[in-house]
N, C-alpha and C positions, 0 to 999 in steps of 0.2 A: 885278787885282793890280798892285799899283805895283810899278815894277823900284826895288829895291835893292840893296845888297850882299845881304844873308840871303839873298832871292830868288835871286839869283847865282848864291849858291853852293849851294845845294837845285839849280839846272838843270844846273850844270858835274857836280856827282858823279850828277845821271841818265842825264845825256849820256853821260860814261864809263864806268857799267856799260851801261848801253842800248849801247853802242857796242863790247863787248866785252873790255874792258878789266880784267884782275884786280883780286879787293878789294881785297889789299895792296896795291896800284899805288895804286889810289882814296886808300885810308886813308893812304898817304903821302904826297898830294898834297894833302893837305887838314892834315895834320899833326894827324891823332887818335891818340889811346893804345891806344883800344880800336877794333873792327871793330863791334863796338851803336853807338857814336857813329856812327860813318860810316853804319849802316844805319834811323839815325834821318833824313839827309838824304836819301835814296830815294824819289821818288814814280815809279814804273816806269807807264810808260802799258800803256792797256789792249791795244793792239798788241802793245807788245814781248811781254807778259804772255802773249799769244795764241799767237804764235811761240815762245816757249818751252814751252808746255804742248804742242805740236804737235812738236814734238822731240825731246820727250821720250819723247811715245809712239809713235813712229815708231822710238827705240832700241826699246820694249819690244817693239813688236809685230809691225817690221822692214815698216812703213809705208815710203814713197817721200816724202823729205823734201825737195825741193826749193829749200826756205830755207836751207839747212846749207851756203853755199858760203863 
């Protein structure tokens, strides 16, 4: 993938939901109307993805979540 802006800015708003960062934070940072726009630039890697599905069941099923710091 060649870097360019587009590309940029698809990595900056992965980066900060990947990084824990609120959507409104994201969506005003990028200056969208809508939170669908902002979720249109989202490519969440398969880790993070991993890490979230693991903490989640770890609320439901009172799992030992180690990730959660």
């Amino acid at each position: 993938m060649a870097a360019n802006m587009h590309a940029l800015r698809h990595t900056y708003v992965t980066n900060l939901i990947e990084w824990g960062y609120s959507e409104k934070f994201v969506q005003d940072q990028v200056g969208h109307a809508y939170a669908s726009t902002t979720a249109i630039y989202t490519s969440l890697g398969d880790d993070y993805k991993t890490r979230m599905v693991t903490r989640a069941l770890a609320r439901i099923y009172g799992g030992n979540d180690a990730d959660n710091r």
